[in-house]
N, C-alpha and C positions, 0 to 999 in steps of 0.2 A: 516631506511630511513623514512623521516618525509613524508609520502603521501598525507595527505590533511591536512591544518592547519585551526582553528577554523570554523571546519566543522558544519553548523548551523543545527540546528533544523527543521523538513521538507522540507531540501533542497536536490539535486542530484546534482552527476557527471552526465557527459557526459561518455559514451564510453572511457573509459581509456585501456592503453597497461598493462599489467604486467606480470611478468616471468612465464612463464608455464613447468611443469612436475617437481616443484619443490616445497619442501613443505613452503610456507610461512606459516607466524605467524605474525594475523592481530591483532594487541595490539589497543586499544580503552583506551583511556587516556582523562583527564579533558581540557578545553581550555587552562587552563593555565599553562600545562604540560610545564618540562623541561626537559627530559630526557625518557628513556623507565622505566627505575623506576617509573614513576608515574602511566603505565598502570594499568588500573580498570580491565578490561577484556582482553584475550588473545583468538583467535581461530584460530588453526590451521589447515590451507586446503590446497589442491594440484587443480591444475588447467590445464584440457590438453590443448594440442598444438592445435592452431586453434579454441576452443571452446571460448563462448560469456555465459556471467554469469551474473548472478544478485545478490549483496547482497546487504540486507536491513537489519539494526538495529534497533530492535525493543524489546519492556520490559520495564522492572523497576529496576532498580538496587535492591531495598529493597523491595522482595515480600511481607515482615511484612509490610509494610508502607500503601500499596494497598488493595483495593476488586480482590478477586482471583476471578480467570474467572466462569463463572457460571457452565461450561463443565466441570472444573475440569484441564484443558489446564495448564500448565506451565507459569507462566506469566516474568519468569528471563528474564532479558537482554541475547540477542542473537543476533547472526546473520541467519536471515532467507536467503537461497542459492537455488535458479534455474537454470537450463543452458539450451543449444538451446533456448538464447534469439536471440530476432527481431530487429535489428537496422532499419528495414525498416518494410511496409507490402508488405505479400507474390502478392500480386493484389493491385496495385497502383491505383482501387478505391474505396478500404474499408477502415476502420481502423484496425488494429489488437493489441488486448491489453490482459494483462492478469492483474486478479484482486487479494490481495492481502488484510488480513484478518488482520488488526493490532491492531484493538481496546479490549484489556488487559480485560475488563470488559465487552463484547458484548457478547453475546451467540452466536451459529450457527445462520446464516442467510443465508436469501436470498435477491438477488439484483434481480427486477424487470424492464424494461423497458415499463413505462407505456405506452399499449395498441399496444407495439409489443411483448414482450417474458422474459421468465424469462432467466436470462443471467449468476448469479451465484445461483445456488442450493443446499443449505443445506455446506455452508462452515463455518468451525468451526474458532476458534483463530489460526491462524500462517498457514492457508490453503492458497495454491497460485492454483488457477486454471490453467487450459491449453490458449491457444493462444485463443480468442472469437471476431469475423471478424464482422464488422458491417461497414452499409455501414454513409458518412462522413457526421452527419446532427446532430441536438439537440434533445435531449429525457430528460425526469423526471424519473430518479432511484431513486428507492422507496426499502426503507432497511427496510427490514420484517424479523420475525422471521422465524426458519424454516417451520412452520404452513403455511409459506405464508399470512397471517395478525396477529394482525391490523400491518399498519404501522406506524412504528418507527420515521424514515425521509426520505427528499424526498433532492433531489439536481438537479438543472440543470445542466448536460452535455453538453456544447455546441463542439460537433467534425467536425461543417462543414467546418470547414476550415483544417483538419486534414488529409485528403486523401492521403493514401499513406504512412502515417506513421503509430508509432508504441507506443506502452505507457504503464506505469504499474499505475495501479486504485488501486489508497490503502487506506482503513479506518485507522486512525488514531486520537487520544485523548480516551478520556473515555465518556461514555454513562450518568455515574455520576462523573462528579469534586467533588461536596461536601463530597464523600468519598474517593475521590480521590488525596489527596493532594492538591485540587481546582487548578488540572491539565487542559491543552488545552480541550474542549472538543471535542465530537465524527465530524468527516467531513470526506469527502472525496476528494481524490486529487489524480491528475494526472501529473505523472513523465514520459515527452517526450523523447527520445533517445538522443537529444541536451541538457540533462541535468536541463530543463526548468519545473519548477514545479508550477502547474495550480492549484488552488483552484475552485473545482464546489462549486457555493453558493447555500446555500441552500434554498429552496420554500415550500410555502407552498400556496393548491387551492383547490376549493371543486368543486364541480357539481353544477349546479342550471340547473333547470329547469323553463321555463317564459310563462306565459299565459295569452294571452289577454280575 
């Protein structure tokens, strides 16, 4: 069964149904596949009854072709898999999102909320954190190593209009294109439960201090 047809590049579903307590086998094929014959990759999962899931495709088909992760990580084409995911948030006035490690060439990081809290801590390549509740407004995440400095980049999040939902925050591109097949580079981005996928752009600001 053909389930999503020229599925693009940093994009989502929405919430979809599909059969549960049976084993499917999710084949990952070119756009301009004609058949199951032309599957690239095959993964085979079971799904129970009632649960809410998340898979994301993430890798490289050619790990020769790429800079291997600095950790040592795995960097193959895969499907990274969560469950007891959130179509909504649990308190209709925070957000609730889990964050979601994709960039192939990153090291461990941390995501920082500048001058509220650090939000993810020490997550490595293909790490998906737990559920992290914040309340619906704009902040600067700052992707640091796990040292916690210098910083890396910064990105505006804006969630004020977000209340009450729900999201997954995933790095994605490479840190360096130029050794990277002068691939997407490194961002971040947020996939809403409606399927709707947000680009935070990214910023950059310093401190000044002014003296008359």
């Amino acid at each position: 069964t053909l389930t999503l047809d020229d599925f693009a590049f940093r994009t989502a579903t929405p919430y979809i149904d599909v059969p549960a307590n049976v084993l499917l086998n999710i084949g990952v094929a070119p756009g301009n596949s004609t058949s199951v014959s032309d599957t690239l990759k095959n993964f085979e999962v079971t799904l129970a009854n009632g649960g809410t899931y998340l898979a994301v495709a993430n890798g490289v088909l050619n790990t020769a072709s790429f800079a291997a992760n600095p950790d040592g990580q795995s960097t193959a084409f895969t499907l990274f898999l969560k469950d007891q995911m959130l179509e909504a948030a649990i308190n209709s006035s925070d957000v609730d999102f889990i964050a979601l490690h994709g960039a192939s060439d990153a090291p461990t990081v941390d995501v920082i909320a500048r001058g509220v809290a650090t939000l993810v801590d020490d997550a490595s390549y293909g790490a998906i954190t737990n559920y992290i509740s914040v309340p619906p407004a704009s902040y600067i995440l700052d992707v640091t190593p796990a040292a916690g400095s210098p910083i890396v980049a910064s990105f505006t999040a804006d969630l004020s209009s977000l209340g009450g939902g729900s999201a997954v925050v995933f790095a994605s591109g490479f840190l360096d294109p130029t050794i990277n097949q002068n691939g997407p580079a490194f961002g971040l981005y947020a996939a809403l439960a409606n399927g709707t996928v947000v680009a935070f752009p990214a910023t950059s600001q310093a401190r000044l201090q002014v003296i008359h």
